[in-house]
Structure formats: structure tokens, C-alpha cells
KOLVEXRO-451809 format. One record per residue (C-alpha): residue in one letter; x, y, z. Coordinates in Angstrom, 1 decimal. Layout:
KOLVEXRO-451809
[A; [X; Y; Z]] ...
This chain:
KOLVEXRO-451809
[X; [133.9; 111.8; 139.7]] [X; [132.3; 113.7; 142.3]] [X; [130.2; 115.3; 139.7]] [X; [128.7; 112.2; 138.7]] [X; [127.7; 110.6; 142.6]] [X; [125.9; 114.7; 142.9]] [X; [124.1; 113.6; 139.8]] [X; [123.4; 110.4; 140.7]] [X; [122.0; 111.4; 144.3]] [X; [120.0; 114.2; 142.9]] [X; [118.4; 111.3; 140.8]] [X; [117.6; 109.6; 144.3]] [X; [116.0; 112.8; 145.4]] [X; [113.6; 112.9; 142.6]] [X; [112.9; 109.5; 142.8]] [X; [112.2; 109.3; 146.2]] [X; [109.8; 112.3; 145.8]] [X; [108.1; 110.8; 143.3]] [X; [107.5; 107.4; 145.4]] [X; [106.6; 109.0; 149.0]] [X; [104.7; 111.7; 148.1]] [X; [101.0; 112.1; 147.7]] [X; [100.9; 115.3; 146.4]] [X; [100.7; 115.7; 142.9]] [X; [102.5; 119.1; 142.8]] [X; [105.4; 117.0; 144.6]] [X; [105.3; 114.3; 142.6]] [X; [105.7; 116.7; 139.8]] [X; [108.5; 118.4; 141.0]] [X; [110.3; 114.8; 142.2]] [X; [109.7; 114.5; 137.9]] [X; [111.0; 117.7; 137.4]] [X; [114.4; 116.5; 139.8]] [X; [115.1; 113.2; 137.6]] [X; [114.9; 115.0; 134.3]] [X; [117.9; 117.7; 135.4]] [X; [119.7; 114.7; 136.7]] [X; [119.4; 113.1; 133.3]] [X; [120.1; 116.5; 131.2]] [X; [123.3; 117.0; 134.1]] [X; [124.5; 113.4; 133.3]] [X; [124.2; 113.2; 129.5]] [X; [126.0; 116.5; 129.6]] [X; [128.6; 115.7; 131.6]] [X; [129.3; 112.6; 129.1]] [X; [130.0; 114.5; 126.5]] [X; [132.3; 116.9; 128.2]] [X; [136.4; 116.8; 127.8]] [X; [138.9; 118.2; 130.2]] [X; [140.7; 120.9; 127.9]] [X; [138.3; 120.0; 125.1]] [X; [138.0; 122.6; 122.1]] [X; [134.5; 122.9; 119.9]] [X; [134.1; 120.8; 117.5]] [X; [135.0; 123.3; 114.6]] [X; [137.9; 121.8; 111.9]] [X; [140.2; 124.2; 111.0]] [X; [143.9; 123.5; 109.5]] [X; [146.5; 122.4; 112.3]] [X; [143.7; 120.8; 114.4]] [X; [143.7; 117.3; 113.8]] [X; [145.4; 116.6; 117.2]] [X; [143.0; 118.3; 119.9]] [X; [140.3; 116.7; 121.7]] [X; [136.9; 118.1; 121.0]] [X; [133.8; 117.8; 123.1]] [X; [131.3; 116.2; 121.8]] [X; [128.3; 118.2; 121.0]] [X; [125.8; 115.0; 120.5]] [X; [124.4; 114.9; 124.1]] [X; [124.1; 119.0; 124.3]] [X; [121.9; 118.4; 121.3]] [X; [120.0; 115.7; 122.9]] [X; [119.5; 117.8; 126.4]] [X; [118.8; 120.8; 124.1]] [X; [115.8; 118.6; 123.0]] [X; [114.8; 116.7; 126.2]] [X; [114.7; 120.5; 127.7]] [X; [112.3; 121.4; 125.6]] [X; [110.1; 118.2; 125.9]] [X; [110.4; 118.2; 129.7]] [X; [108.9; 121.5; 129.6]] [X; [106.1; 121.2; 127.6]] [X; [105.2; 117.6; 129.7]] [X; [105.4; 119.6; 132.9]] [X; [103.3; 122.0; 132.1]] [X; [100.9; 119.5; 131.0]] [X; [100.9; 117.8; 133.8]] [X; [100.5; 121.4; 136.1]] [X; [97.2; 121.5; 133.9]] [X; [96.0; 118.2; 134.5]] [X; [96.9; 118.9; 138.1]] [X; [94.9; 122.2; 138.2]] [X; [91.9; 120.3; 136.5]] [X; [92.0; 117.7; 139.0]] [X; [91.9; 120.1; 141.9]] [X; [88.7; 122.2; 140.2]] [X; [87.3; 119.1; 140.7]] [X; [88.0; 117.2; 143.6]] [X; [89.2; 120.3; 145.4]] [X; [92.4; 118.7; 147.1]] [X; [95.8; 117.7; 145.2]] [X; [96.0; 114.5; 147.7]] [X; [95.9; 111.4; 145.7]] [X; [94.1; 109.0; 148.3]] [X; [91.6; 111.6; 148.8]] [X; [91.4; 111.4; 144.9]] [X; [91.1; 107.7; 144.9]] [X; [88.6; 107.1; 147.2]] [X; [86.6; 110.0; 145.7]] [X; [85.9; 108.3; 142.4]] [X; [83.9; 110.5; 140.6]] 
């Protein structure tokens, strides 16, 4: 149980950087912070006590198995919360060439 309330306040973590900061690079890693509190939480679903791999071999019709349905799924949302990070670093880098400053009201009241 305690595994889940270190989940759930690394969720709050992220979420808070993402809604205080005004850096982009912070608000990117406040991102980064929700997704591996998802990924930790879907995984720890799908996770028995004592649980064997799902592999059915004669005189194992009576174990518990973990499920290997949300490792596919993080497996996945790994691989597509990189890819949108490091889009978001490049947009980030482009809007600094630009504006020269990663502050978003600067940004704003730039307009250009």
C-alpha cells in the first residue's frame, strides 16, 4: 500500500511542477515526473505477491501469474514518452533561439 501513496505523491510532484513553474525545461520535467508515476502505477497493478510468469506448463494450473498486460502497455508508453519529450526539448531549444529566454511570460508578452 505504501507503494501506491509514493506513486501517487510523485504524481503531485509532477503536477505541481507542471502548474507553478514558468520554465519550460521545468515544465518538461514536471511531464516527465507524471509519466513514471503512471508507468510505476500501471506496473504495480499487474504485479502478484509470489506471482510466477505467465508461461503454462503441465502441473501449473493452480499458481498465480502476473499479469504481463500493463508491462506491455508501459513497454509502449516508454517508448512514446520518450520520443514526446524529446520533441518537446526541440521545440524548447527553438523557442529559446528565438526569444532567447525559456520564461513563458517573457515569451507571452514578446509575441513575435
Amino acid at each position: 500500500m505504501i507503494v501506491y501513496i509514493l506513486c501517487f505523491i510523485l504524481f503531485l510532484v509532477g503536477l505541481f511542477g507542471v502548474l507553478t513553474s514558468r520554465n519550460i525545461i521545468k515544465i518538461i520535467i514536471g511531464l516527465t515526473f507524471l509519466e513514471i508515476s503512471i508507468n510505476l502505477f500501471l506496473v504495480l497493478i499487474g504485479y502478484v505477491e509470489g506471482g510466477q510468469i505467465p508461461i503454462l506448463v503441465k502441473g501449473s494450473e493452480n499458481l498465480h501469474f502476473v499479469d504481463p498486460l500493463p508491462q506491455a502497455l508501459v513497454l509502449t508508453s516508454i517508448v512514446i514518452g520518450l520520443s514526446t519529450n524529446a520533441m518537446l526539448l526541440a521545440v524548447a531549444i527553438r523557442i529559446y533561439k528565438k526569444f532567447k529566454t525559456f520564461d513563458i511570460r517573457k515569451i507571452r508578452s514578446l509575441k513575435g
